[in-house]
C-alpha positions in Angstrom: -193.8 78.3 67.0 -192.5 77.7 70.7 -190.0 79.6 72.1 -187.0 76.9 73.3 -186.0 76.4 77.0 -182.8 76.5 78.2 -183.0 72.7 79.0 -184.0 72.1 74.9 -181.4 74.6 73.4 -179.5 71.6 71.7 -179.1 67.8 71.7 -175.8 65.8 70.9 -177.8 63.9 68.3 -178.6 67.5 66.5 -175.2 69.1 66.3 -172.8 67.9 63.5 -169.7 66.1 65.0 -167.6 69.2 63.6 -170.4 72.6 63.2 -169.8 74.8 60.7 -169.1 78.3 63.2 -169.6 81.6 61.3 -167.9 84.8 62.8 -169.3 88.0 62.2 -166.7 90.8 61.7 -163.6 89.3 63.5 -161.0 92.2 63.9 -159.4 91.7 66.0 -160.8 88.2 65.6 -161.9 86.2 69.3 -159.0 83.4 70.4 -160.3 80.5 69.4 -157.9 77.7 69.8 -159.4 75.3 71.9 -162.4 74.8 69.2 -159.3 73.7 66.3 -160.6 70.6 65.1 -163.5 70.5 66.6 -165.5 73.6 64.5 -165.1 74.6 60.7 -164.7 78.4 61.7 -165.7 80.5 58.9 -165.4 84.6 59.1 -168.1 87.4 57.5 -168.8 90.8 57.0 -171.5 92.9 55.8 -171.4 91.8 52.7 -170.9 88.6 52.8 -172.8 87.1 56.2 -176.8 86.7 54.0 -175.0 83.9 51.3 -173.2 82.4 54.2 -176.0 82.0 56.6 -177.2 78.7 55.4 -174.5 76.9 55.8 -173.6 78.0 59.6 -174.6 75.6 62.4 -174.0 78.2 65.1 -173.1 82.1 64.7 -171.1 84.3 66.8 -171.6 88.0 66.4 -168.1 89.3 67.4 -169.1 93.0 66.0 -171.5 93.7 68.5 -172.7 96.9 67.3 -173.4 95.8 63.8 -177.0 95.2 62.3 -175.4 92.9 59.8 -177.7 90.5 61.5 -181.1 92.0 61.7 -180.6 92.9 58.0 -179.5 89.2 56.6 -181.6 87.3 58.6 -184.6 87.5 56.7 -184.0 85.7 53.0 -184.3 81.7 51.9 -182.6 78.9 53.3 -181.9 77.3 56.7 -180.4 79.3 59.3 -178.2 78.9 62.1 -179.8 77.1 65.3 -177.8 79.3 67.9 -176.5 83.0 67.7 -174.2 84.1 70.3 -173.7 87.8 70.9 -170.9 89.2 72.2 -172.7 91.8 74.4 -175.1 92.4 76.9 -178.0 94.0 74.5 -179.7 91.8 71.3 -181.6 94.5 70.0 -179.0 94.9 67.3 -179.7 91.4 65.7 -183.1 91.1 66.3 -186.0 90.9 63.9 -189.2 89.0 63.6 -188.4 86.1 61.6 -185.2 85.7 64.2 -187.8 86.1 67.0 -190.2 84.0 65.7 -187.5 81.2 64.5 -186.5 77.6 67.2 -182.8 79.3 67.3 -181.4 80.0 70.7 -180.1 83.3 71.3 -177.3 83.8 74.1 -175.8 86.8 75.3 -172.4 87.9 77.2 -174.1 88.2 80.5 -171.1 87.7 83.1 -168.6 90.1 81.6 -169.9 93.5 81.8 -171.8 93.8 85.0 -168.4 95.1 87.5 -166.8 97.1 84.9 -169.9 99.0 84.3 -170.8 99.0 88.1 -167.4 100.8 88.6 -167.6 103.7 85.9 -171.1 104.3 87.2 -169.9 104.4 90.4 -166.7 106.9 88.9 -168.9 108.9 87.0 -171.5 109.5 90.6 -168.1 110.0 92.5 -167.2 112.1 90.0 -170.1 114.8 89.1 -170.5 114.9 93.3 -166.9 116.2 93.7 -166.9 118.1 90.3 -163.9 116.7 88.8 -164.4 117.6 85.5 -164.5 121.2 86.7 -161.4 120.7 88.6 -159.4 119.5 85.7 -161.2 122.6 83.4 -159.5 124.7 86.3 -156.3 123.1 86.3 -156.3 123.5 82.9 -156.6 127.0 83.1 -154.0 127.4 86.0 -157.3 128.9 88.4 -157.1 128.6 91.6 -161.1 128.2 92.7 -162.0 126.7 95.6 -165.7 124.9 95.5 -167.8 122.5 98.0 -168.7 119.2 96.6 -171.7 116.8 97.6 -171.6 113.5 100.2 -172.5 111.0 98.4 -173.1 108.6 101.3 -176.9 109.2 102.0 -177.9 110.6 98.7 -181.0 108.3 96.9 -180.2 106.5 93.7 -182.7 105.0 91.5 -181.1 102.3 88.9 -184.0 101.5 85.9 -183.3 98.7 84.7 -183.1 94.9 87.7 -180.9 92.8 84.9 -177.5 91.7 86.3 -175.8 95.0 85.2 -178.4 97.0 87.1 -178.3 94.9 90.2 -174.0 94.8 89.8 -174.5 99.1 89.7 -177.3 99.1 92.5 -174.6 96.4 94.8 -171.7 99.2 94.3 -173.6 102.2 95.2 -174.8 100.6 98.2 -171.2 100.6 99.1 -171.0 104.0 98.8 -173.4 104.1 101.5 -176.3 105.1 98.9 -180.2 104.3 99.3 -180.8 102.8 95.9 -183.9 101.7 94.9 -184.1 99.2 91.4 -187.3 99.2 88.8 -188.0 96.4 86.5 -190.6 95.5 84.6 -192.5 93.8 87.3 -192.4 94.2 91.3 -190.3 91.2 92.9 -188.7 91.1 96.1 -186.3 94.2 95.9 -187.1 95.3 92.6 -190.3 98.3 92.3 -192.3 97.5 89.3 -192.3 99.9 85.9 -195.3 101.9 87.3 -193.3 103.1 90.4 -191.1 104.8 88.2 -192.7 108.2 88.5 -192.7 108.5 92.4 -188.9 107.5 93.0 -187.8 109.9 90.3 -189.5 112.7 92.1 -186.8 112.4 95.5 -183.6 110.8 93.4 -180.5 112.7 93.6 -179.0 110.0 90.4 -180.9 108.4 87.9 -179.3 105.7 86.3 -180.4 103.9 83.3 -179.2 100.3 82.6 -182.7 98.9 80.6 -182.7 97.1 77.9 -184.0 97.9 74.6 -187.2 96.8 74.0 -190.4 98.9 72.0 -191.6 99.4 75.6 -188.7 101.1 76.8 -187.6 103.2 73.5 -187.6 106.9 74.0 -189.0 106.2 77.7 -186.7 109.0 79.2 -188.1 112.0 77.7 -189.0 115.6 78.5 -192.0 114.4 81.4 -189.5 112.0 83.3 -186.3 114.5 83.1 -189.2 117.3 84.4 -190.1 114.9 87.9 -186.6 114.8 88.7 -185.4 117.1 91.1 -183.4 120.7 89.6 -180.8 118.9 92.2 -180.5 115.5 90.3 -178.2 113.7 87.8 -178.8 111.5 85.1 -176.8 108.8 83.6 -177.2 106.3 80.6 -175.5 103.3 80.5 -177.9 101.2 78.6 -178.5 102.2 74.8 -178.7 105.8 73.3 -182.3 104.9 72.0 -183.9 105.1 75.6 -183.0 108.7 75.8 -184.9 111.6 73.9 -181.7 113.2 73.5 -183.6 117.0 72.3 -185.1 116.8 75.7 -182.5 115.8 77.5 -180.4 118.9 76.1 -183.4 121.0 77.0 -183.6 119.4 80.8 -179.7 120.5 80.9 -179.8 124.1 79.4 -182.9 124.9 81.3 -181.7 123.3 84.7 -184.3 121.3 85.1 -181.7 118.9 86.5 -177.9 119.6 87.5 -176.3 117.2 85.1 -175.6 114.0 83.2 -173.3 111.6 81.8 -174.3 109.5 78.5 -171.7 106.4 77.7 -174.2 105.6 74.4 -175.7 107.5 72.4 -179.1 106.9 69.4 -176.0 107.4 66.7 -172.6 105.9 67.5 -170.5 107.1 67.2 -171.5 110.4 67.9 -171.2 113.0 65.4 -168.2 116.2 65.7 -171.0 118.0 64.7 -174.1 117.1 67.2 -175.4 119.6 70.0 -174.5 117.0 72.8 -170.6 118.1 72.5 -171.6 121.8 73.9 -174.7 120.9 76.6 -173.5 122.4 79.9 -172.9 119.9 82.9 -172.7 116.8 80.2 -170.4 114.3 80.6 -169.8 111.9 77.3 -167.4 108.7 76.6 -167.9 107.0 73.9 -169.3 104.0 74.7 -166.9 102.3 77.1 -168.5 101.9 80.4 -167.9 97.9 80.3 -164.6 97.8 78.2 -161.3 97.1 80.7 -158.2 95.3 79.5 -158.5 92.2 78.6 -162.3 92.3 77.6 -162.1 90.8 74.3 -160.8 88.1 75.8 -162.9 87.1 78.5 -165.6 87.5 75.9 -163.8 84.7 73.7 -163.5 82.6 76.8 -166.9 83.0 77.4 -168.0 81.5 74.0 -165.9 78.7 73.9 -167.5 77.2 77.1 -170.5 77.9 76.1 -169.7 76.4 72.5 -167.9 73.4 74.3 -171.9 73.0 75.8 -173.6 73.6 72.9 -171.6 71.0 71.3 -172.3 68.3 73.5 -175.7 68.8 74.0 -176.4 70.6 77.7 -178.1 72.9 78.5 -176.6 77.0 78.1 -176.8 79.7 80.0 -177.7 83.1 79.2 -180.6 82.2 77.1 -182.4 85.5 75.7 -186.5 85.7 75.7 -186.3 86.7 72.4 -190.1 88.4 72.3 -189.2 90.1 75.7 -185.5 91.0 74.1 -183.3 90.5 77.1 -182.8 87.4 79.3 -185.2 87.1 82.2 -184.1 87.3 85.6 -186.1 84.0 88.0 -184.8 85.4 91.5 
């Protein structure tokens, strides 16, 4: 069955004159006052989202980190003809029949990109000047003096040429860094996938802002961490699943490279009990390099324009590929 273009994603005849909206684990639930009246908002949970997909015209997937979707999905009756996610990533709610289905899939692209950019850009700041081992020594009440690195002329290389990757490639360049950006095909500014190997080898930071797909699952692993320079940094900003996170402790406890920072992780949240708490020069948050205040709301603002399109019949943005499992990029 076709996949839909952005210009086919709905028509005025085709959408009910007040949709049935389904909400997917709502707490705190999105501000949706502007739809009153003009969508029968239902809410859903684990439980409860397989018996109430049927009767949803459109589907917002608040709980971004929940496979609630990818597991109901599958099962009799008709499902909803658009699913908005309230995140950058889809591989959470994807599955072959979804894939393979005519409903649009749209994605929180716009709201992330900065805020990301930024605590990449903290986190690079950061593990140059050896802040966390300046607040360890304040801690201890040591007085240590230490030089840290310039970052200005220092080599980046940012996998992944989406919009958050471009936003983090835009801020280093500020910083007076030489990034280069790999995606998976060569366009103008972007090095294609197979490049990968050669700009590793003379990066001082690694960033990875990929998407999820089976081609890019486990892709940092114990060969990549061993082309990077014993001088280099790593940081994931993307999903925990790119990682090989056994070889990424090895690559920190034998010095292969000097250090990393993870923001996601293969299992969130991360367990008290996993080796990533104790692996030398690791930084770890939990998962908030794109929250600031005020997020959840820019998120709910985002939906209702795009529901407000949706419902009239035009065209959306932020259309995902849902075989390639992101949405593609056309400059």
């Amino acid at each position: 069955m076709p996949e839909p273009s952005a210009s086919s994603v709905s028509s005025a005849s085709s959408v009910p004159s007040v949709p049935t909206l389904l909400v997917l684990n709502a707490d705190p639930p999105p501000r949706l006052g502007r739809l009153t009246g003009r969508a029968h908002v239902r809410y859903a949970d684990e439980s409860t989202l397989a018996a109430q997909l049927p009767s949803a015209d459109a589907l917002l997937v608040w709980d971004f980190t929940s496979d609630a979707v990818r597991d109901a999905w599958p099962g009799p009756g008709p499902r909803p003809r658009w699913v908005h996610t309230a995140s950058a990533g889809v591989d959470r709610l994807l599955c072959p029949e979804l894939i393979h289905s005519d409903t649009v899939v749209t994605n929180a692209r716009g709201v992330f990109e900065e805020p990301i950019a930024e605590y990449v850009a903290g986190l690079v700041l950061a593990m140059a000047k050896d802040l966390p081992g300046t607040l360890e020594l304040q801690r201890q009440r040591r007085w240590r003096h230490r030089e840290g690195l310039r970052v200005a002329g220092s080599r980046a290389v940012v996998v992944g040429a989406g919009p958050i990757g471009r936003a983090i490639a835009s801020t280093l360049r500020a910083l007076d860094v030489t990034v280069a950006v790999t995606g998976r095909t060569a366009r103008p500014g972007v090095h294609a996938a197979d490049q990968l190997d050669q700009l590793l080898t003379r990066a001082d930071w690694v960033i990875c802002a990929a998407p999820l797909t089976g081609a890019t699952r486990g892709m940092f692993d114990a060969r990549l961490f061993g082309l990077m320079q014993p001088s280099a940094r790593f940081v994931n900003v993307g999903r925990g699943q790119l990682v090989v996170e056994p070889d990424l402790i090895e690559a920190l406890t034998k010095r292969w490279i000097a250090g990393a920072a993870l923001d996601v992780f293969e299992a969130e949240p991360l367990d008290p009990e996993s080796r990533l708490w104790d692996v030398p020069s690791l930084i770890i948050s939990p998962h908030m390099s794109g929250d600031t205040i005020g997020w959840r709301d820019r998120l709910g603002e985002q939906f209702v324009d795009l529901y407000e399109l949706w419902a009239a019949g035009k065209p959306l943005p932020n259309v995902v590929d849902k075989k390639r499992g992101y949405v593609p990029m056309h400059d």
